[in-house]
N, C-alpha and C positions, 0 to 999 in steps of 0.2 A: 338108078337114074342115068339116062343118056347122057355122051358126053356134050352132045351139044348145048343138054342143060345146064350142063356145068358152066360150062363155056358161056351162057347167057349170064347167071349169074355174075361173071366176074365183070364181065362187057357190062350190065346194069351199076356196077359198084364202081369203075371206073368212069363210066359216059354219066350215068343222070347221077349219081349218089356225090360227084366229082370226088373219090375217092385218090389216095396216093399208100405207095407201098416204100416203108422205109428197110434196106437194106441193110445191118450190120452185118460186117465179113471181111476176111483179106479174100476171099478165091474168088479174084476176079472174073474168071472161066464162067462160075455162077452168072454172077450179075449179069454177063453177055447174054445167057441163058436166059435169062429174068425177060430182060428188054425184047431177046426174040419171042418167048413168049405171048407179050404181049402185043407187040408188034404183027405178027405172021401167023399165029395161032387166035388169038382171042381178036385182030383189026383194028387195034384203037390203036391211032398214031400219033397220036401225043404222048408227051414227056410225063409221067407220072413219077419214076422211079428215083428214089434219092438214096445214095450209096454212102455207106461211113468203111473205115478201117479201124475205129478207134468208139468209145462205149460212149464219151460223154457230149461229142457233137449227134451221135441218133438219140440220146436220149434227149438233146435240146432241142431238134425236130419235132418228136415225138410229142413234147410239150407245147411246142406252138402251136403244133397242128390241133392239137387236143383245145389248146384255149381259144382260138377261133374256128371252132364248130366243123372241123374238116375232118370224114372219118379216115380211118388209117389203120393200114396193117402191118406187121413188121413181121420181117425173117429175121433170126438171129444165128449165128455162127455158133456151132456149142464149144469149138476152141478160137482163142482168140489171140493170134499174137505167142501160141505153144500154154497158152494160160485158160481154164475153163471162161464161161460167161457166166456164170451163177451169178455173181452178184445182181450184175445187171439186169436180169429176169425177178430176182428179187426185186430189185428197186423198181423196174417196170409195174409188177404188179402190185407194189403197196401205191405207187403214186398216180399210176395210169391205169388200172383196171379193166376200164373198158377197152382198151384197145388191144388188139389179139394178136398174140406172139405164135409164130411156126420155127418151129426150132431146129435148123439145119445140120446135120454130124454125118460125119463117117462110119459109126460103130454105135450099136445100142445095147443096151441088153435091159431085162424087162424091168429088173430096181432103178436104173438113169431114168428111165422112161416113164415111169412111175411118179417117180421125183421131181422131174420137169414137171408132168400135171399137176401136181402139189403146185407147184410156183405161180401157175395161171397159162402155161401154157397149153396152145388149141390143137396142136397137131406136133408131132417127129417126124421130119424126110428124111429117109439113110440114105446118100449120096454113093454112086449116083443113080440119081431119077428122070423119070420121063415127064417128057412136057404135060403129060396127061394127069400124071400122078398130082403135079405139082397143083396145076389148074383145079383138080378135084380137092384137095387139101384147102385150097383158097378159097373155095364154094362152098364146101363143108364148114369150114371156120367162119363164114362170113352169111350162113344162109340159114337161117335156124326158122319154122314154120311162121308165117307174118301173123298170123294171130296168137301164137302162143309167144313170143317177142313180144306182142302188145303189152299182153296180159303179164310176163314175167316183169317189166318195166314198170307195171302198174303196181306190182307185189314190191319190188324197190322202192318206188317212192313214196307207197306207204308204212312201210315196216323201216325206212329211213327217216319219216315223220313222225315215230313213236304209233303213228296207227296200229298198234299188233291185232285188234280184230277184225278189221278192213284188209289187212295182210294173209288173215289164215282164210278169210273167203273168198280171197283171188286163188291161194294155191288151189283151196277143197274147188273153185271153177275149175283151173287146168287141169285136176284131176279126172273130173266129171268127164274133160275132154280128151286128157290123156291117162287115164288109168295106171298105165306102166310108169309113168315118168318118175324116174328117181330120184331127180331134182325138184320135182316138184314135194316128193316127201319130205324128203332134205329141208325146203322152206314152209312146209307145214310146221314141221317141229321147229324150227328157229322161230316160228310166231308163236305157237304153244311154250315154249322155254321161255319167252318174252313176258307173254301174258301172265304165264307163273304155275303153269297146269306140267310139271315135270313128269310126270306118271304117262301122259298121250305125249308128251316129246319126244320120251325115251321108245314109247311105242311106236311112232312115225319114222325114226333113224333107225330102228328094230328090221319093220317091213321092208325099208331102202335097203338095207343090207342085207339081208334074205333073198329079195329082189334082182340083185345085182352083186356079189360076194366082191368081187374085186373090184366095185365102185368104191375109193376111199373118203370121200366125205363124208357117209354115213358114221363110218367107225369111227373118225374124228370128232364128228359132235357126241359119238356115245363118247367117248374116250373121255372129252370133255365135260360133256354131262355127269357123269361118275365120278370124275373127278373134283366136279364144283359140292355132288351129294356124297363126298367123302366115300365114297362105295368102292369095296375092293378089286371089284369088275373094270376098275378104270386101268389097273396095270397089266391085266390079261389083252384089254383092245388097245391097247399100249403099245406091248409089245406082237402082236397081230401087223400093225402096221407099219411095227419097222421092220419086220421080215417082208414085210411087202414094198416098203420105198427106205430102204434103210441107209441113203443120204441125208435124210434128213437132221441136221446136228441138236437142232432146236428141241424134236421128239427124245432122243437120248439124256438130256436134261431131265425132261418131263420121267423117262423113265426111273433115271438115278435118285431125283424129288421123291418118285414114291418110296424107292428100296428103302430110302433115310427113313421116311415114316413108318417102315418098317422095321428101323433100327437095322436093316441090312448093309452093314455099310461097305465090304468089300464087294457086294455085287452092287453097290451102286457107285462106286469108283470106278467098274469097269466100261460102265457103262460112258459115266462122265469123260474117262480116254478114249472112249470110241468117237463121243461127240464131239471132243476138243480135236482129236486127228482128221476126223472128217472136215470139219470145221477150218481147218486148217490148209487142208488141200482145194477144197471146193471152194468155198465162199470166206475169204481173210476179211472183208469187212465185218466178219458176225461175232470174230473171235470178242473182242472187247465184249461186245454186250453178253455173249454164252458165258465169260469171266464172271462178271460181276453178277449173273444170273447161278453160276457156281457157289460163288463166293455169299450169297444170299441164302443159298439153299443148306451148305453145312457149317457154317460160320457158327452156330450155334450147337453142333452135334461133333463138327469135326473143324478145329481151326488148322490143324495141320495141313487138311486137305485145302485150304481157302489162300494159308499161305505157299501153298505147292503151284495153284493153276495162276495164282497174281506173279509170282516168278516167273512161269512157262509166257502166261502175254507178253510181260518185261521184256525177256528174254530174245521172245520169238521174231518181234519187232528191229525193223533193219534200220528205220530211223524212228525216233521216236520225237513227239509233239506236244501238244499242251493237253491235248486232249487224254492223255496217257497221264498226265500229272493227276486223278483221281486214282488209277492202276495204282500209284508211288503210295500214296497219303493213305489208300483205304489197306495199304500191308502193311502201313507202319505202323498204324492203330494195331492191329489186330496183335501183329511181334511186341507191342507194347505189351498189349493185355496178357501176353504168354510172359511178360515179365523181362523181355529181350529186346531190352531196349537201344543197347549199342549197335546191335542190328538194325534198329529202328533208324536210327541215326544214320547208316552207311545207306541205308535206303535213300531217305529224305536229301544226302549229298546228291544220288544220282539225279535225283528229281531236280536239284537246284542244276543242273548239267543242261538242261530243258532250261529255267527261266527260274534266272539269279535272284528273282525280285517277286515271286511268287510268294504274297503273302501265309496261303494254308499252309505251304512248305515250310515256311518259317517257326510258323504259330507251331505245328506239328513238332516241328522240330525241338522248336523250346520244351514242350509237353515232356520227349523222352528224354532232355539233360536233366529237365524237373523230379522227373522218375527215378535216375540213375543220382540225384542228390546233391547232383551241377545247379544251384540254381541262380548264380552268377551268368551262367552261359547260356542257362535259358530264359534268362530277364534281360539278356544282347540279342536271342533270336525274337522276342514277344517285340519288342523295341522297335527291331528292325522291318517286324511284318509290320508294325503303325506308323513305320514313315513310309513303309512301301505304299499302304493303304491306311490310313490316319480311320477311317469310317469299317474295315473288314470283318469289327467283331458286333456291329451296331444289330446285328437281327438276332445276334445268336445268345440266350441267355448265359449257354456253358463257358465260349471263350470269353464271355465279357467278365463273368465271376474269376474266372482261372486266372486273366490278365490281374485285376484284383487281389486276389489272395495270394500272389507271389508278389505282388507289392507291398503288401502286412504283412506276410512273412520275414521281407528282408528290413519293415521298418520305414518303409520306405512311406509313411501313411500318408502325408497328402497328395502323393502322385495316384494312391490307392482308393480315396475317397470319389471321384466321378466316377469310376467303375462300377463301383459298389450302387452310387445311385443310378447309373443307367442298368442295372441287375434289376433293378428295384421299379423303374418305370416299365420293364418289359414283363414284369413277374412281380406284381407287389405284394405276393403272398411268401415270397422267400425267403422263409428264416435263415440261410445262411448269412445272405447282401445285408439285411436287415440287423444281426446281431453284429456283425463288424462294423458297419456305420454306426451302428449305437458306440461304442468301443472309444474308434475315432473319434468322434464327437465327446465323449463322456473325457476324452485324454485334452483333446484340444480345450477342453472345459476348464483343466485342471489346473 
């Protein structure tokens, strides 16, 4: 394609499309770039260009511009401030989709690179580049054939409507039209997987991948495919493509998931430290959820390892929030059940360190004095969670009984008796609630 072509494109995106390009970056030098760019090279001399230094004013742009209909492109800086931008690309593309990221750095090499496309991004410029290159990148990302855009638009908003046979006969059209197209196989099979025909799913992400080897979406839906049909092939295309984008912290889970179901457990520990370190370095918002997605995965096969990674988040964190008060409560539980419960307790202190007045913390807390034979000190913490929250146990059948049954334990039976009936209105099959109320009643009888 001529450069002039290119260069129409972008002039079409800027003048009739009233498009605008939003900037993340500190290297100012860039953005000057940017403006001459447009300016002297593409003729449009209007203001388009809006500049951030910082993630969460472009990504408030981003959204405006996205909620009243204005399309938009964005560069983003791949360090920011001496800090990657991963998160932000993340969060770009679970919330903004459509709008196409070009992703600006210094240095690449072919797993970052790899790993950005994973995220949604449309292109990589290694710095520094030419006005031409840049202008071709923005064409590319912005110019995909207008009937085959039609048509892939048409394949979203059926297969987003639950349409999945209306979906597989737009992709089997663009096929028709584009034979090679890999994406188009890609969205065959996501309508075939839908519809429930998994045998031609498996076969459609089969021929994409064959087609195009280093295209990774195809491996991904096998990956996932195989692994929804329990099939052992899911941790060979597994690990396929973390040797291919092996940033990815999310897929290292997925790998160490299988090793457990394999009873592998030291190869899948390694794995899980590769994805907590990555994890760590790239993208600190993931840590919490790859935690509790750890902590999900061997909590049943390996509690040592569940209370190893709820430490390491603990730990890793320079302040900690409210939001971490689930990290504190789901280790104490767990050091309970290993029977360590004084532990449990030094836990649930640091958690009250965050907010004194947190009732789970409380309730938890009385749990392990309960445990350890205190039940004096844990009839002052159940106490103090119900004037913190008088209502904290009203949905839950367990803590409502537990608050309960340390109240008939100590004797204590008409403080014990509403308990026992709200056990009983949540659950009226419960012979526990139901044999103590008889009790109490048959005592106050007497």
């Amino acid at each position: 394609m001529a450069q002039a072509t290119y260069d129409n494109i972008v002039r079409h995106f800027l003048e009739e499309e009233n498009g605008f390009i939003v900037y993340l970056s500190d290297d100012s030098a860039f953005a000057r770039t940017l403006r001459s760019i447009f300016h002297r090279d593409i003729g449009f001399k209007g203001e388009v260009l809006f500049t951030y230094a910082s993630q969460e004013p472009a990504l408030r742009k981003c959204r405006e511009l996205a909620r009243d209909g204005v399309p938009c492109l964005i560069f983003v800086e791949r360090m920011l401030g001496g800090e990657p931008t991963t998160d932000f690309l993340i969060r770009m593309g679970r919330e903004l989709p459509a709008v196409p990221m070009i992703l600006l750095t210094w240095e690449a090499t072919q797993e970052t690179v790899a790993y950005f496309f994973e995220l949604g991004v449309a292109r990589v410029l290694v710095k520094p580049v030419s006005a031409n290159t840049v202008i071709q990148a923005m064409a590319q990302t912005l110019n995909p054939p207008v009937f085959l855009k039609r048509l892939m638009g048409r394949y979203e908003e059926r297969f987003n409507n639950g349409d999945f046979d209306g979906a597989l006969d737009t992709a089997d059209r663009i096929l028709l039209i584009k034979p090679s197209s890999v994406q188009a196989l890609v969205m065959r099979g996501d309508a075939l997987m839908r519809i429930g025909d998994e045998d031609q799913a498996v076969q459609a992400y089969m021929t994409a991948h064959e087609a195009k080897p280093m295209y990774m979406a195809p491996l991904i839906k096998l990956a996932s495919a195989f692994r929804d049909m329990e099939d052992e092939r899911a941790l060979a295309y597994l690990k396929t493509l973390d040797e291919m984008s092996p940033l990815n912290p999310e897929r290292k889970i997925d790998i160490a998931e299988q090793h457990l179901l394999r009873n592998e457990q030291e190869e899948a520990e390694a794995y899980l430290e590769q994805g907590m370190a990555v994890a760590e370095r790239e993208t600190r918002s993931m840590v919490g959820d790859l935690t509790t997605r750890i902590v999900d995965a061997v909590f049943g096969v390996a509690p040592e390892l569940a209370v190893k990674y709820l430490y390491r988040v603990i730990d890793s964190k320079r302040r900690l929030g409210r939001d971490d008060l689930t990290h504190f409560n789901r280790l104490g539980v767990i050091l309970r059940g290993e029977g360590r419960w004084e532990e449990a307790l030094e836990v649930y202190e640091k958690a009250l360190g965050i907010d004194r007045e947190d009732p789970a913390v409380h309730y938890n807390m009385g749990l392990a004095y309960w445990e350890g034979g205190k039940r004096s000190k844990a009839l002052h913490c159940f106490e103090h969670a119900l004037k913190s929250d008088p209502l904290f146990f009203s949905s839950s059948v367990g803590a409502t009984l537990n608050i309960g049954l340390l109240y008939y334990d100590l004797r204590q039976y008409h403080d014990a008796e509403p308990f026992f009936q709200h056990a009983l209105s949540l659950d009226p099959e419960n012979r526990t609630a139901r044999k103590r109320l008889d009790a109490i009643r048959e005592r106050q009888g007497s």
